[in-house]
N, C-alpha and C positions, 0 to 999 in steps of 0.2 A: 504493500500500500504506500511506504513512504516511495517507493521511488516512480510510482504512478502518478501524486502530485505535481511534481515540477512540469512533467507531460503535460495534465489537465492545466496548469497555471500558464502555459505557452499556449494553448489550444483555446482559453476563453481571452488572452490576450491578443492572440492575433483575432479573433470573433468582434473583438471589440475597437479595434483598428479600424479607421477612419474611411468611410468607401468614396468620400467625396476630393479628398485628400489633391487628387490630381485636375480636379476643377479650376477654370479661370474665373475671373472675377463675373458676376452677370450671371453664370453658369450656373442649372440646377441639374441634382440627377433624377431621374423620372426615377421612383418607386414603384408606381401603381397604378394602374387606370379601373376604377370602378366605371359597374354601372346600378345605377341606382332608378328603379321603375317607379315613381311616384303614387302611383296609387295600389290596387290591390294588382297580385301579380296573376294573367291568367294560367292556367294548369298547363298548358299547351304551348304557351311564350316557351321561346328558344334563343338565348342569350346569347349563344353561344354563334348563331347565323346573324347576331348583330355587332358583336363584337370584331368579327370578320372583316368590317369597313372604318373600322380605327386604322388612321393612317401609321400611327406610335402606337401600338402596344404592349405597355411593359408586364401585361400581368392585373390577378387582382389583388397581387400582394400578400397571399397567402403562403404555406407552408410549401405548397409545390414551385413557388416562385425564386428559394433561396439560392441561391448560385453561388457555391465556395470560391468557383477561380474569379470572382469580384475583388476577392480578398486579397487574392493573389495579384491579382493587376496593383493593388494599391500600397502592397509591400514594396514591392519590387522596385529599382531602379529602371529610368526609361532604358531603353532600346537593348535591357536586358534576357537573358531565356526566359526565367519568370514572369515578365513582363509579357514574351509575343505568347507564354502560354496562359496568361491569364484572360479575364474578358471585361471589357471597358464598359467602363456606367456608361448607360445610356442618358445621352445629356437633352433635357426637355427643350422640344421644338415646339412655341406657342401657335408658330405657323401652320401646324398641323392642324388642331385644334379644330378650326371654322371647315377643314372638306370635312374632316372626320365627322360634323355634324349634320351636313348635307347627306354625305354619304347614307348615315342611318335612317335620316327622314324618311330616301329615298329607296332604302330595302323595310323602313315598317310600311310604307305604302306597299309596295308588292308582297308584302307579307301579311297584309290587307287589316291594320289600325291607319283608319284613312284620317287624316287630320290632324295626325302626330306632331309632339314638338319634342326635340331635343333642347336640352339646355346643357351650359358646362361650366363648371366650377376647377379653379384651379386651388391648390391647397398647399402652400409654402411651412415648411421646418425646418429653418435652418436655410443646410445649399440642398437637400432634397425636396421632390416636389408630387404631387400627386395630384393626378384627372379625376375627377369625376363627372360623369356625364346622368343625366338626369334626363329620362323618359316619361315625356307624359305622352299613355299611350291614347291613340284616337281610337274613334268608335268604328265598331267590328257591326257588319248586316249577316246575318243566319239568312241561308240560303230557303225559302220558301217552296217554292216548286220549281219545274224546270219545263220548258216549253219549246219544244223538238222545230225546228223550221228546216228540214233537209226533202231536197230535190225529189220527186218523183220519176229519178232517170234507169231504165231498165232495173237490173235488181238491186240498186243500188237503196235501195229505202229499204226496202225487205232486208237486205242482209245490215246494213247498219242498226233498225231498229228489232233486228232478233237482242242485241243487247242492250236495251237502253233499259233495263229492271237493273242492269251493275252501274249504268250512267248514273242514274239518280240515287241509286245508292251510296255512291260517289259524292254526291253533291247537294243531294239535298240533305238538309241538318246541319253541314259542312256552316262556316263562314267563307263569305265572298272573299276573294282574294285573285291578284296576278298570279302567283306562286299555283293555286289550284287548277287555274284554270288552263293555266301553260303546260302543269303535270297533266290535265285531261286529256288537251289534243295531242300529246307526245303516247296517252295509253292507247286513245281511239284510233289515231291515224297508225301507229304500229297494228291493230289489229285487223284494219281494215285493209293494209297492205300483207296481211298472212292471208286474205283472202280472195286476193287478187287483185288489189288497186294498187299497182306499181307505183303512182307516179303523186299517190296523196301524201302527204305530206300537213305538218301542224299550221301551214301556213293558210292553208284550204277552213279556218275552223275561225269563226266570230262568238264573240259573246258580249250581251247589250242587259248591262242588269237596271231592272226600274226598284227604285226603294221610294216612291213617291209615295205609294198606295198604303205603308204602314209596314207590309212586311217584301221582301226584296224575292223580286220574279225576276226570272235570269231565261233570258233567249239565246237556244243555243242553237248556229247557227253551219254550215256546212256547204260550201261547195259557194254558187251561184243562185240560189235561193231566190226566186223573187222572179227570175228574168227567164227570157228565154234563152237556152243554151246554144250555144255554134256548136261546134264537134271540133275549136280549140276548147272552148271553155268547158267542155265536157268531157278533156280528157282524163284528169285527176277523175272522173267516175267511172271511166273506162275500167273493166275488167282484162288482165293481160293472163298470156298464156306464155312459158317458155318454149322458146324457137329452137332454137342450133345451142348447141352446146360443146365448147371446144376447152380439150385441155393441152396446153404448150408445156413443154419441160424442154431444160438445155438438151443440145442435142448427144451431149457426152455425159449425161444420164441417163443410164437403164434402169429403165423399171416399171411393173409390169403393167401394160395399161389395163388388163381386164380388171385387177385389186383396184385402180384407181377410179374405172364407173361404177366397183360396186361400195367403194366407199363416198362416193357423191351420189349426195341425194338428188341435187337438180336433173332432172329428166324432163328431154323434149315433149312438147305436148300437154304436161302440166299443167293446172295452175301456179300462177304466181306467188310464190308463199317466203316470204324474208325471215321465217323462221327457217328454211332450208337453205337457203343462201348459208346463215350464219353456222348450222350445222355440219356444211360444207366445209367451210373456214375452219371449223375447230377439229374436225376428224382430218383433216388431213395437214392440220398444226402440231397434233399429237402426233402425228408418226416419227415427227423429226429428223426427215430424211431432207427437207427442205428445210431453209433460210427464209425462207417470205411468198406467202400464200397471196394473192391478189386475187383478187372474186372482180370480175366488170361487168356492169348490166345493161344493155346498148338495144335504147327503143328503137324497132325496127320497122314496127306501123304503128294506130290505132291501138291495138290490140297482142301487139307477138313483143314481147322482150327477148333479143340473145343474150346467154352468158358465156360468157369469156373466163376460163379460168388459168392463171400463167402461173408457174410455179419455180423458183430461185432453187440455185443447189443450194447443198450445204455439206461443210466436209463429212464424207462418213467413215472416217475413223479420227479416233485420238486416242489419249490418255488420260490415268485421272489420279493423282498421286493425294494421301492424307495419309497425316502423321501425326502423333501424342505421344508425349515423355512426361516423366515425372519423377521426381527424386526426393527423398525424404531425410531427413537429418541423423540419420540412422545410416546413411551411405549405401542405400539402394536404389539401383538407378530403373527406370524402367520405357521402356522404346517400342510404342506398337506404329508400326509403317504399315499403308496399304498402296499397293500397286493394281490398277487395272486398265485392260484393254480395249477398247468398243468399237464395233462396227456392228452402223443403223442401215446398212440397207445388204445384208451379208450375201442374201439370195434374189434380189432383186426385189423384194416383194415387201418392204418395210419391216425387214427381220433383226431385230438386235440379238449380236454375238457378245458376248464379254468373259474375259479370261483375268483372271485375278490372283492377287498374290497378296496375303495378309503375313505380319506376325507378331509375335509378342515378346521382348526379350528382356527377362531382367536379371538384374548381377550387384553384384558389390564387390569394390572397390579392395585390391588386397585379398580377396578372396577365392579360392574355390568354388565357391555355393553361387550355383547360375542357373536358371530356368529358359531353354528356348521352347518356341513355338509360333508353327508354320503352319501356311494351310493353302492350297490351291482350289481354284472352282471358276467352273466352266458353268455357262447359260445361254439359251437359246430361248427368245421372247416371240412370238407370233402376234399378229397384230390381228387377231380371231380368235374366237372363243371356239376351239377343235369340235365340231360338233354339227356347231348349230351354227347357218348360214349368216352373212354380214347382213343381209336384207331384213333380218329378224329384231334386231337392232335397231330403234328408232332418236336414243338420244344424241346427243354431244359427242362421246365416247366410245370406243369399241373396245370392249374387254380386250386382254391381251392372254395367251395362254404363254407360260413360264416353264420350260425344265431346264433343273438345276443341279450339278454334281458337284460333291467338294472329296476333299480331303484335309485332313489333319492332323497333326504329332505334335505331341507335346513331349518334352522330355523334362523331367524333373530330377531332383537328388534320390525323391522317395519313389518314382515310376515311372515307365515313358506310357503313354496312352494313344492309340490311335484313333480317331473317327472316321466311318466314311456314312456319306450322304447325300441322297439319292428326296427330289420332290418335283409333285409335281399340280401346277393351280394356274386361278387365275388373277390377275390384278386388272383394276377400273378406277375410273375417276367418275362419282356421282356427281352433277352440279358443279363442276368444276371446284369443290372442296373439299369435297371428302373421299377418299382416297381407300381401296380395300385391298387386299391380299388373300386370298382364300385357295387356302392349300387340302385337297378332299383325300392326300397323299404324302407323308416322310417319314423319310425311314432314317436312323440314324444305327449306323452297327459299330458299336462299341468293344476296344481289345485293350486289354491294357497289360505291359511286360514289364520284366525286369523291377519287379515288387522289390524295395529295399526290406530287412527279414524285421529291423526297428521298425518300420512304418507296419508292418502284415502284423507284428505284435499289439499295435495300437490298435489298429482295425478287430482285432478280436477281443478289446478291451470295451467296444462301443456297437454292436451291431446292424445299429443302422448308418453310420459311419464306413462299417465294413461293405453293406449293401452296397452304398453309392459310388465305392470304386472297386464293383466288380463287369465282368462281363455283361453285357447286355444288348438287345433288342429296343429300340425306342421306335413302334408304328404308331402313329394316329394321324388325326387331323390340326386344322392349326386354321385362327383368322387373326387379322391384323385391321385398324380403322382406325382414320388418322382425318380426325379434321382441322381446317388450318386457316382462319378467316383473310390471312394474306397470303398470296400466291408468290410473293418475292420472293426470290435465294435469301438475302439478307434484307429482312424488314426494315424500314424504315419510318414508321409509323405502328402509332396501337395495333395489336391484335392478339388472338387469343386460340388456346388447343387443344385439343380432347387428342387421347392416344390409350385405343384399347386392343390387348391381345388377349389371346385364349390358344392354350393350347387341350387338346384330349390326347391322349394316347394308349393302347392297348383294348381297347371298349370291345373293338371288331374282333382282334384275335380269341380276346376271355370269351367270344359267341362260342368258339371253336374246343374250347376245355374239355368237354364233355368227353371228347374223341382223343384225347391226349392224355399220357401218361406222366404223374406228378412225382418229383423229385423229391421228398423230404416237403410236397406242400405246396411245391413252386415246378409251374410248368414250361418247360423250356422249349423253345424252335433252336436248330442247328447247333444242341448244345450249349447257348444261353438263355437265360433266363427274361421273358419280354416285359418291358414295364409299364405300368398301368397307372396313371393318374390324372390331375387335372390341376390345373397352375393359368393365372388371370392374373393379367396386371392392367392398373390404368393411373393413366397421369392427366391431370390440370394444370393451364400455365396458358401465361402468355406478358405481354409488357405492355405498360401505359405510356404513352410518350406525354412529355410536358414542356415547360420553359422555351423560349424563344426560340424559332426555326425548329422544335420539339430537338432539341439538343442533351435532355438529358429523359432517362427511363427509367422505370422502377418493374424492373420484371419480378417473377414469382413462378412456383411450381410445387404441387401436391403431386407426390405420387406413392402409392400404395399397390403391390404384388400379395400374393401370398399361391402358395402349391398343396397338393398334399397327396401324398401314396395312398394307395387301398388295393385290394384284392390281390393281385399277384406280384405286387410290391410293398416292402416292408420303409421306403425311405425314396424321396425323388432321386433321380439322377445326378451326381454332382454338378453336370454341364448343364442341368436347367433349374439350380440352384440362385438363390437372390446374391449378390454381394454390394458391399457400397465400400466410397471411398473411389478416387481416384478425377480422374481431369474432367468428370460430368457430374459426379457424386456429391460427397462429404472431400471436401479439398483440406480438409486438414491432412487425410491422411491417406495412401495408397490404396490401389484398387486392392482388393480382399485383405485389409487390414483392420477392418474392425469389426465387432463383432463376435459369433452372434449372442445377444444382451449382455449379460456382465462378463464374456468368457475372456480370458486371455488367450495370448495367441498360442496357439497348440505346438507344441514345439515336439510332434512327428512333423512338420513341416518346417522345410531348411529356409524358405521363403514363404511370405503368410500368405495361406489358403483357407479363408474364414470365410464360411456360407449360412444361409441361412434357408428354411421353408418360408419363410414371410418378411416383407420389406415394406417400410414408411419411411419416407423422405419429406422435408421441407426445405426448399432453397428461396432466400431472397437476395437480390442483387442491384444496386443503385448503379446503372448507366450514365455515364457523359463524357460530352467533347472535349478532348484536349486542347489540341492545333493540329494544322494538317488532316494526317488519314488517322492518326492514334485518338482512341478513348482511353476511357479509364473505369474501373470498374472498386467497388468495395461490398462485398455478399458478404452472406452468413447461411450455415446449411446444419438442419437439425436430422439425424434419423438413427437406425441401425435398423438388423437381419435380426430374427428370431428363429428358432425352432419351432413348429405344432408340434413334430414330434422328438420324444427327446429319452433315453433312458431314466429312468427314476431315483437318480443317485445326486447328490451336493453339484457334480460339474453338468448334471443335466440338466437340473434346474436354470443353471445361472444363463446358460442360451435359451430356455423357452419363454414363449408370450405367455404370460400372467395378465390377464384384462385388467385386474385390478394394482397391476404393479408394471406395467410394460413402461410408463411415461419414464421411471428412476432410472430403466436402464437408456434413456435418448443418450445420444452422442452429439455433441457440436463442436462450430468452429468455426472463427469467423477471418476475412482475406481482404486483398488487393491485388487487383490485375492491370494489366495493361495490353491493350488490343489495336490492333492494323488491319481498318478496315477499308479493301479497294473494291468492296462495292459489290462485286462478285467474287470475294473469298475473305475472310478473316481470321487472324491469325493474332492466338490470344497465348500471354504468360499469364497464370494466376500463382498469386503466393498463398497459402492457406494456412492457419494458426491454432492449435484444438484449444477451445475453451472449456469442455468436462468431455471426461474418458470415462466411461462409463467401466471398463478393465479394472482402474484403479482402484485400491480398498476403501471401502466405505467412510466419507469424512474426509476427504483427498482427491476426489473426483475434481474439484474444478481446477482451473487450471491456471494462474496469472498472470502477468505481463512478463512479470519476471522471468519468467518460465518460456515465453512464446517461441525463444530463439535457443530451445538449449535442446539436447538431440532426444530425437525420438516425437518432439512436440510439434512438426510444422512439417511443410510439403511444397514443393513448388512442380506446377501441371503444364504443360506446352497440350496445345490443340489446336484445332481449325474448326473455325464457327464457335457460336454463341453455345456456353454450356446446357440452355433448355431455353 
């Protein structure tokens, strides 16, 4: 504690360090821009759509407003490092002030308080200074009835007013408004052109509201209403048919044209329908054999549109290299590399090939005691769901069918172990968000040699321990679902994720027991024993952006797993065992280093091998801008592994979930990072620090400053991309 004060007494000295400091005379620094609505606020005002026309906006001055590198500009010496990496007060521009007040008048009219007045108050302390703008909002007309005035031109009434029960739905009850009424003709003229009006458009659409009468009648209007039509003016009500349908590709492109008509929906003879156009565009976006998909639509009479569809290459092959280290004060180093190979159009037909090369190697320093592992795997992705035809298929997306083979070794002090694996599914994209994997097929076939005879000793001291590293069968099924509100490689703005898996395994072969003969209880294929359970993970997460040019973020992540053996397993498989710890985990501390609940690290293992049947995690982590492409980061991450099952003895205890005791054993630890972000790849240090170890003896569990830097206590993780 004493040597935490001098810390904390630097830490509220510099807080309280002067932000104005580098101000000229006259000069104020904006703090804050309020907005203050004068009278009652309605449930439905969105401040947020009016703040948007502040020409200065500093903020409303709250908690998410604070900005540390303020601090930092105002320590520092000019044209110093500190200095280009800190961020300059923003000095109040009174000049802004009077658009900034036009502005809003002029989006609460379109947001339909007709009458509106802005006013603005400026608020002086000191050299700082603060806006506030003051709304008085004008009076809102509730939409009465609505009163259809559209053409009687061929079917053109008929099919526009099959929906006018959703028109008025829309609008009546609604308040009048430009905002409404601009969303209307953007819904109706889209519909109207999936039904074959080419050439309508929101610009074809009037609206004339009377609020004389008491309550406000809104005429809504369409086309040429009133007059007599030409057959110019009647062409927005023309119905169009598709004409000719042409697709261009470079000419030192092959690939096959029959996959390409039957992945376009546009077909001559049709009606006109712009939800097939864009269907068009997004299925053969997905294949990724091409650079840029071009859709033309070139009226050709009255009545026929042609589409033109030209299509850009794009390389199809590359590489794809990603790499994570991490080392811990303990002097173990650890280095997982990935290498892989891709080619998107392998057989002409938009086939992805990828060959890959993963591994994992960790060692210490001065020592013997080294863990590698390696793993090869080969994929072949079809851009068809094997089966059933592409015509069966109506959205956005076309399943893809996936088979996939690996291999891998691992070689340890205490065993070498190989896997091989063999699956086989489909992957989709729903609504261009959510994302599936569904494997109706894997198999993994597990060997494992060269048992050291101390490790096969331990193993017979713990038997479900022994289970999990023997021979084995691993068949079942497997789903994965991933939704993701931004489509970005690296976000840049809020959003937010859902990530659910499920595995089954053995359900189908236990059908087949009946016909099998049982070993001591356990029935084996090919001489191994198959394994039978069920194991579910799912995580929450995603980042808030805030602060200026949303320059800084507070992201977050729940996640929760749990497995469990039954029937012809006594204990899950070690390889589909929970762990934490490591460059996406708990950063205080190595990947399978902590855990599971109160245990210590089991020293049959020369490098730590700590698993658990169940895992809860919490990560929080503050985002922001440095200069340049670097950010900076400060998290903190709460969790550990558990046992469900566990021997009934003092060491089995202290790994299993206890409901009523699970929280005593959380582990934490809180970090600094620092990240290179080019947009399309990030490349992050984190330093991680344990603040309780849940290992240590009762009374001793937390951890202090003093302690942060001394060995065994912290961690430092190299990665690519954002840890969750």
């Amino acid at each position: 504690m004493k040597r935490l004060l001098p810390i904390l007494a630097m830490f509220l000295l510099a807080v309280s360090c002067s932000t104005t400091r580098v101000l000229e005379e006259g000069q104020y620094r904006l703090t804050s821009t309020k907005i203050t609505v004068t009278d009652e606020v309605p449930p439905d005002f969105n401040e947020k759509e009016v703040r948007n026309y502040i020409r200065q906006d500093a903020g409303n001055g709250g908690i998410l407003s604070f900005n540390p590198f303020l601090y930092v500009y105002n320590w520092s010496k000019k044209d110093g490092v500190l200095h280009k990496l800190g961020t300059p007060p923003l000095i109040l521009d009174e000049n802004a002030v009077e658009p900034s007040i036009e502005n809003m008048q002029q989006r609460l009219i379109y947001m339909g308080y007709y009458d509106s007045r802005v006013d603005s108050r400026i608020h002086h302390k000191g050299k700082k200074a603060s806006v506030e703008y003051l709304l008085t909002l004008g009076k809102r007309y509730p939409i009465e009835k609505v009163v259809f005035e559209v053409p009687e031109y061929d079917s053109f009434h008929s099919d526009f007013m099959a929906d006018s029960s959703e028109v008025i739905s829309r609008l009546e009850g609604n308040y009048l408004s430009e905002k409404l009424l601009e969303s209307e003709s953007v819904i109706s003229s889209s519909r109207m052109r999936n039904l074959g009006y080419y050439s309508l458009n929101k610009s074809n659409y009037t609206f004339e509201a009377d609020t004389l009468g008491g309550g406000t009648l809104l005429y809504y209007r369409v086309g040429e209403y009133g007059r007599e039509l030409s057959a110019n003016n009647a062409k927005p009500l023309n119905k169009y048919n598709i004409g000719d349908v042409s697709i261009t590709l470079p000419s030192d492109l092959r690939f096959r044209e029959t996959l390409l008509k039957e992945i376009t929906t546009v077909r001559p003879g049709q009606p006109y329908n712009e939800t097939e156009i864009n269907t068009t565009y997004s299925r053969l976006s997905s294949l990724k054999t091409f650079s840029n998909v071009r859709i033309e639509m070139t009226e050709a009479d009255s009545t026929t549109v042609d589409c033109s569809i030209n299509l850009s290459r794009s390389p199809a092959q590359g590489f794809k290299v990603n790499l994570e280290g991490s080392t811990n004060s303990n002097g173990l180093f650890s280095v997982s590399p990935e290498f892989s190979f891709f080619h998107k159009n392998i057989f002409h037909g938009g086939e992805w090939l990828s060959l890959g090369f993963n591994g994992d190697f960790q060692f210490m320093l001065n020592s013997d005691v080294r863990a590698t592992e390696f793993g090869v795997s080969a994929g072949l992705s079809f851009p068809r769901f094997l089966g059933i035809p592409i015509s069966h298929f109506k959205g956005v997306a076309i399943p893809r069918t996936d088979l996939n083979a690996s291999f891998n070794r691992q070689s340890r002090p205490e065993y070498t172990r190989n896997i091989f694996s063999l699956s086989f599914g489909y992957t989709g994209l729903y609504r261009k968000r959510l994302s599936y994997q569904f494997s109706p097929l894997r198999i993994n076939f597990v060997r494992l040699y060269n048992l050291d005879n101390d490790f096969i000793k331990s193993l017979y001291r713990n038997p479900y321990l022994y289970y999990s590293y023997s021979n084995h069968l691993d068949a079942g099924v497997s789903l994965t679902t991933y939704y993701n509100s931004s489509t970005d490689i690296i976000p840049q703005s809020s959003y937010y994720f859902h990530r659910f898996n499920l595995d089954l395994s053995g359900n189908v072969i236990a059908l087949f027991t009946p016909l099998m003969k049982a070993n001591d209880g356990i029935y084996n294929i090919a001489g191994s024993p198959f394994a039978q359970y069920i194991k579910g993970e799912y995580s929450l997460g995603g980042t808030l952006r805030f602060g200026k040019d949303e320059n800084q973020g507070l992201a977050a992540r729940l996640l929760i797993g749990a497995g469990f053996a039954y029937g012809n397993s006594t204990a899950m498989p070690f390889e589909k065992q929970f762990y934490a710890g490591g460059a996406s985990s708990m950063r205080g501390w190595q990947a399978r280093d902590l855990g599971p609940g109160y245990s210590q690290k089991d020293e049959a293992f020369s490098i730590p091998s700590q698993t658990g049947d169940m895992k809860l995690e919490m990560n929080l982590e503050y985002r922001f801008r440095l200069f340049w492409k670097l950010e900076g980061a400060l998290f903190a991450d709460v969790g550990n592994v558990w046992n469900l099952k566990y021997p009934d003895t003092e060491e089995g205890l202290q790994s299993a979930f206890l409901i009523n005791d699970f929280y005593n054993s959380l582990a934490s630890d809180w970090g600094a990072g620092v990240r290179l972000n080019m947009n399309f790849i990030l490349v992050r240090i984190d330093f991680g620090m344990k603040l309780r170890d849940p290992s240590l003896p009762e009374g001793g569990r937390i951890i202090g400053p003093d302690q942060w830097l001394k060995r065994g206590n912290n961690a430092v993780h190299f990665g690519i991309g954002y840890p969750f």
